[in-house]
N, C-alpha and C positions, 0 to 999 in steps of 0.2 A: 139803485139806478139800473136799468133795463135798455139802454141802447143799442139798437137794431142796426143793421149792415143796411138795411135797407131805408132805414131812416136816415142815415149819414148819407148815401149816393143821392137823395132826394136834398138834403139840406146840402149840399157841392152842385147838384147840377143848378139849382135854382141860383147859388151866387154865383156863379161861372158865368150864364147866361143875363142875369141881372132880371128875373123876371118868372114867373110861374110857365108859360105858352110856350116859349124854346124848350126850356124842361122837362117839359110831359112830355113832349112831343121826343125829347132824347131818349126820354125812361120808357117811351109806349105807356103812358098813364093816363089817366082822365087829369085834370085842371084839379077835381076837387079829390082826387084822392093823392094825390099830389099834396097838393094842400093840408090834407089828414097826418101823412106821414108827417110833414114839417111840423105841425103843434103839438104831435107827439113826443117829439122831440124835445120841442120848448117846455112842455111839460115833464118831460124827463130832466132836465139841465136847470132850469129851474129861472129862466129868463128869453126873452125875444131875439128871436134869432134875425127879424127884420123888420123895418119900417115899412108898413105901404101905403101908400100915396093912390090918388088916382091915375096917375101915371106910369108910376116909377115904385120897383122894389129895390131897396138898396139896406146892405146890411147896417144893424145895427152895431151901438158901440161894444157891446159885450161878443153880438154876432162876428162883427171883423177881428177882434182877439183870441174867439174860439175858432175861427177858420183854420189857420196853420194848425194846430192840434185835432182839427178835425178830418184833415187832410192825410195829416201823419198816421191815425189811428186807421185809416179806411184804407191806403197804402197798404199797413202791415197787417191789415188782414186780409186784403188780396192777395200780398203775398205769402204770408200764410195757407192761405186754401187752395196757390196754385200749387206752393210748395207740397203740400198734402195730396192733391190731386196726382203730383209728378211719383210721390213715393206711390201711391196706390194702383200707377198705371206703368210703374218702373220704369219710369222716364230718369229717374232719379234711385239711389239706395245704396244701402251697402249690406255684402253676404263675406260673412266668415265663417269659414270653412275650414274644422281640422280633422288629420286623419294622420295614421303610421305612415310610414314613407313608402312600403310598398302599395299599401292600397292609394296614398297621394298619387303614386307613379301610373298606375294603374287602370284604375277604375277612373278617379276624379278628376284627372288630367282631360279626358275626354268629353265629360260632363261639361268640365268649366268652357274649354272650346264651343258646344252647343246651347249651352246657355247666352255667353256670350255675344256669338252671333244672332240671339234673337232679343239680347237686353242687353247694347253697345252703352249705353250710358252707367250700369249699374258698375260699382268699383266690387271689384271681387278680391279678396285676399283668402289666401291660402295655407294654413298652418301646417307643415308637416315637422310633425312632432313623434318621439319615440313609444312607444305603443305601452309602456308603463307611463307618461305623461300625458295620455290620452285626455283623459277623463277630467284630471286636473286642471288642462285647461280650459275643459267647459266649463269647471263648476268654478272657475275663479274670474270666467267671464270675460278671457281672453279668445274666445271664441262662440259662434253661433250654437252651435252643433257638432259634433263629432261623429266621424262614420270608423266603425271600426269592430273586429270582433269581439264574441263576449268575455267581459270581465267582469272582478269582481267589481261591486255597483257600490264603495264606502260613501262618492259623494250622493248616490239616493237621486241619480238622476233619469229623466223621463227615457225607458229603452225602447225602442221601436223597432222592430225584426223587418230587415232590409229583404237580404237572400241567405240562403246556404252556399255553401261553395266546397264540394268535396274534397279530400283528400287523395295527393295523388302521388307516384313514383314516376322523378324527373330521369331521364338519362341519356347520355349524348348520342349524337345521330348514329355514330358508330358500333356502338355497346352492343353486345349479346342478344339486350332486351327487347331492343330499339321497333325490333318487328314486331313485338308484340304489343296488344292493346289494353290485356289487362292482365292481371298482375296478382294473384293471393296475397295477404302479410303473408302467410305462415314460408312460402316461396321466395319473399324478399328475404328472409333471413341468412339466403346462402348466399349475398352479395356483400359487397363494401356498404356499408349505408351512412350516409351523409343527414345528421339532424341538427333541429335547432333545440338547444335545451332546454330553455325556458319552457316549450308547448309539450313537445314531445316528453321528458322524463316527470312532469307536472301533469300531465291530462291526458298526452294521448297513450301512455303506453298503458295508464290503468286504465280507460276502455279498452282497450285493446285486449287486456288480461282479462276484465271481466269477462269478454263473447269465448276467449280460449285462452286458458293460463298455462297452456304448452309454450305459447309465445313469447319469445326471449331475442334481444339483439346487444349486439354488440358494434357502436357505432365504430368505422374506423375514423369515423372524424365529428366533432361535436362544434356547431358555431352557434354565435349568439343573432346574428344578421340572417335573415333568408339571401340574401344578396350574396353572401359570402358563402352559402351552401349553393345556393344556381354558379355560382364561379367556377368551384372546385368538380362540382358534376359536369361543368362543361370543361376542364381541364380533363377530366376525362378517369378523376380519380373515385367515382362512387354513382349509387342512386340516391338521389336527394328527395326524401318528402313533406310535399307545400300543399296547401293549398291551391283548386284552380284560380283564382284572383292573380295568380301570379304568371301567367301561361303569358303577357306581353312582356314582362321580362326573358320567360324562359325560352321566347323566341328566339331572343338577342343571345342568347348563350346557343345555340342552335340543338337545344333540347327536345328530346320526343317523350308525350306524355302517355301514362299507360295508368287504367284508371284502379283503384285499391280496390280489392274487396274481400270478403269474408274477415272480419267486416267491413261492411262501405261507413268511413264515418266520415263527417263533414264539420266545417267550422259555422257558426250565425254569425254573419254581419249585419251590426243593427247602428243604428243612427240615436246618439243621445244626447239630449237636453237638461236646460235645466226648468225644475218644475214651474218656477217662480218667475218664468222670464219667456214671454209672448214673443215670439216670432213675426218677423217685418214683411210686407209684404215679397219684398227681393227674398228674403230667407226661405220664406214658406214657398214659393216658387221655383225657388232650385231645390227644392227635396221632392217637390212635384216631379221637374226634369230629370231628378236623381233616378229616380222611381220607373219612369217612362223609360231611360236610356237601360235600366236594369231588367226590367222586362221584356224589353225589346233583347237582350243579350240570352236573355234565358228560352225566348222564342226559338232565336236562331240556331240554336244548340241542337 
């Protein structure tokens, strides 16, 4: 059986009005295409959808039994297709969104605001999760997408290269440093330095040794949190180094940035998915805005 949307609005307007003439004239039809659609119909269903007279059309008995169901089926696919129409024009939808707490704080905080304001209906939720649970919860589907740097990829999900975001030495307004703007490692060495262990004793310090294995530190203080190393450097006890993604925190600590180099190395933030799972029109549209509000960051630089 092959019933058309268009066939059902033809056999409703015709018993609404009692008649073929008021009909067409609702639908913008001819009388006899009109007419076409309706014994299409009847030849799909498999019986007479009306009696006609020379007068008078009036439904028949099977006709007024299939009415209510017929009403009901053309109902739910109106609303069906307006429902459709609303997610495709984000009138409607929903975007989850996870990322580490600093980049939530961040970067995404701002995002979510501008999107927002251009897609007031869309419900936005926001995962901030710790940057070993990252991944986990894309691939378990507790989220859309994840923004975050690279990791190891066990769940095998889609990685997308956001931006880089170099590495840099934080230090308070006061500090020695504080005038200065840029900074050697091999020169950080003769200060207090502030790390997080995880990145640092795991990744950064063998690049580091790769470009010059002169290079050697001794942290006076090791945290697990960047949060908890922008504290301590704004306490006024070391130089801390983060990432720039972190520069509207290290505001708030009233830290001054001085940027690494020999070598300049940097972190990828990259946006990941899972392979198996299409993206909504609200989702694909805030990694558009993602993408726009990040470029436009990287302009103004």
């Amino acid at each position: 059986m092959n019933i058309t949307l268009r066939q059902l609005r033809a056999f409703l307007a015709v018993a609404n009005h009692g008649g073929f003439t008021e009909a067409s004239r609702e639908l913008n039809l001819t009388q006899s295409a009109l007419s076409l659609l309706v014994k299409d119909l009847e030849t799909e269903i498999g019986f007479k959808l009306f009696d006609r007279t020379t007068r008078r059309v009036v439904l028949s008995q099977p006709g007024a039994e299939f009415l209510p169901a017929a009403r009901q089926i053309f109902d739910d696919l109106q609303s069906a297709v307006r429902s459709a129409s609303d997610l495709a024009t984000l009138e409607k939808g929903q975007v989850r969104a996870c990322a580490p707490q600093v980049l939530a704080c961040t970067l995404l905080a701002p995002v979510i605001a501008h999107y927002k304001a251009a897609h007031p209906k869309v419900e936005l939720k926001l995962v901030d999760t710790l940057l070993e649970d990252m991944l986990e919860t894309v691939a378990i589907g507790e989220a859309d997408f994840a923004i975050g740097p690279d990791r190891k990829n066990d769940a095998h999900l889609v990685r997308t290269p956001l931006f880089q975001s170099p590495f840099a030495a934080w230090c308070r307004a006061d500090h020695p440093l504080a005038q200065e703007t840029r900074l050697s490692w091999a020169a950080l060495q003769a200060w207090p330095l502030i790390i997080m262990e995880s990145d640092f004793s795991s990744r950064l310090l063998p690049e580091l040794q790769s470009a010059d294995a002169q290079l050697q530190f001794t942290p006076a203080y090791t945290v697990a949190y960047v949060t908890s190393g922008l504290g301590l450097a704004g306490a006024g006890l070391g130089v801390v180094v983060a990432p720039d993604y972190v520069a509207p925190l290290a505001g708030a600590f009233n830290l001054r940035r001085l940027a690494l180099e020999g070598p300049a190395l940097s972190r990828e933030i990259s946006v990941y998915r899972r392979p198996d799972r299409s993206l909504s029109p609200a989702a694909a549209r805030f990694l558009e805005v993602l993408d726009e509000q990040v470029k436009g960051l990287m302009v103004s630089k």
